[in-house]
C-alpha positions in Angstrom: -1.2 12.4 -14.5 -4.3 11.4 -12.7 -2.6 11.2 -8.9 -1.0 14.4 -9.5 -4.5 15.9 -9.6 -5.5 14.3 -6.5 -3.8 15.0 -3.3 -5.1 12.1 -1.3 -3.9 9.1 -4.1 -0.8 7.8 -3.7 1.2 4.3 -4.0 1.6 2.5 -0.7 5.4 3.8 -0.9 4.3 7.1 -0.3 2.9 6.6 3.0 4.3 7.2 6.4 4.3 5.4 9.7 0.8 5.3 11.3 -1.4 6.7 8.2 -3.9 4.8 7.1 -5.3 4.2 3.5 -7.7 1.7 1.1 -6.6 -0.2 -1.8 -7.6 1.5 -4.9 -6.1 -1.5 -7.7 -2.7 -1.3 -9.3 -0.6 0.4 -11.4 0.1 -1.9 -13.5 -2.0 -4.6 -15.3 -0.1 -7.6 -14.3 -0.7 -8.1 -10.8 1.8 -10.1 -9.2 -0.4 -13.2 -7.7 1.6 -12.7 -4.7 -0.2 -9.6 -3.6 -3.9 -11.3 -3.8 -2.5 -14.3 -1.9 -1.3 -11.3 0.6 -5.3 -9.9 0.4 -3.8 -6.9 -0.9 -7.3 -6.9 -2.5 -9.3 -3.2 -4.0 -11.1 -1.6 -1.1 -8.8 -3.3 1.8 -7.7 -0.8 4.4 -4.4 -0.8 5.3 -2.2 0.8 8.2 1.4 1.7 7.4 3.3 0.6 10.4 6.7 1.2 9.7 10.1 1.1 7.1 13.5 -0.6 7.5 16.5 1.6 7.4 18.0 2.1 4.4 15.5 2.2 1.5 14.0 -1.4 2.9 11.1 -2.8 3.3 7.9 -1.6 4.5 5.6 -2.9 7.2 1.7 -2.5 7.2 -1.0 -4.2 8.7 -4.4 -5.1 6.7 -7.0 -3.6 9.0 -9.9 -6.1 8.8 -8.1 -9.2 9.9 -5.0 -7.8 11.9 -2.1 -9.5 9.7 1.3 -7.3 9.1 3.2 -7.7 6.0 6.4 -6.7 4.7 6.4 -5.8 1.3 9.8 -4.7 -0.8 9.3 -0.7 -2.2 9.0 -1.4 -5.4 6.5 -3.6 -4.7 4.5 -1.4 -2.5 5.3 1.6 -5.3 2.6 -0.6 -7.7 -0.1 -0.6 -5.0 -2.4 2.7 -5.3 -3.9 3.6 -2.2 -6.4 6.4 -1.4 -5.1 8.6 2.3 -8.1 8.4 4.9 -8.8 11.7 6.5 
């Protein structure tokens, strides 16, 4: 599969507390409206902030204007995000 071959793509689930990443797109076609409403947008850069215990939800902040979401894991498993550094 095409993130397999490439070490710094990932879904948002795979990230851990203080990395930081950009929004690649999706992995699937039919983008929940909810995320673009979010400005989970392609080419936003995102910090992950932190997890809830238990398999819960994640936190991240959108870099370029400050808001924190909180998104479910299997909703942050369909965002593809590219590591920085």
């Amino acid at each position: 599969m095409f993130l397999q071959k490439h070490k710094q793509l990932a879904s948002l689930a795979d990230l851990r507390k203080g990395e930081k990443a950009k929004i690649l797109g999706f992995s699937t076609e039919d983008i929940p409206a909810k995320f673009l409403e979010l400005g989970l947008i392609p080419g936003e850069n995102i910090e992950y902030k932190s997890s809830a215990p238990f398999n819960g939800p994640i936190c991240i902040s959108l870099c370029k204007s400050k808001c924190v979401l909180a998104l479910r894991k299997s909703e942050a498993c369909e965002v593809l995000v590219k590591k920085e550094g």
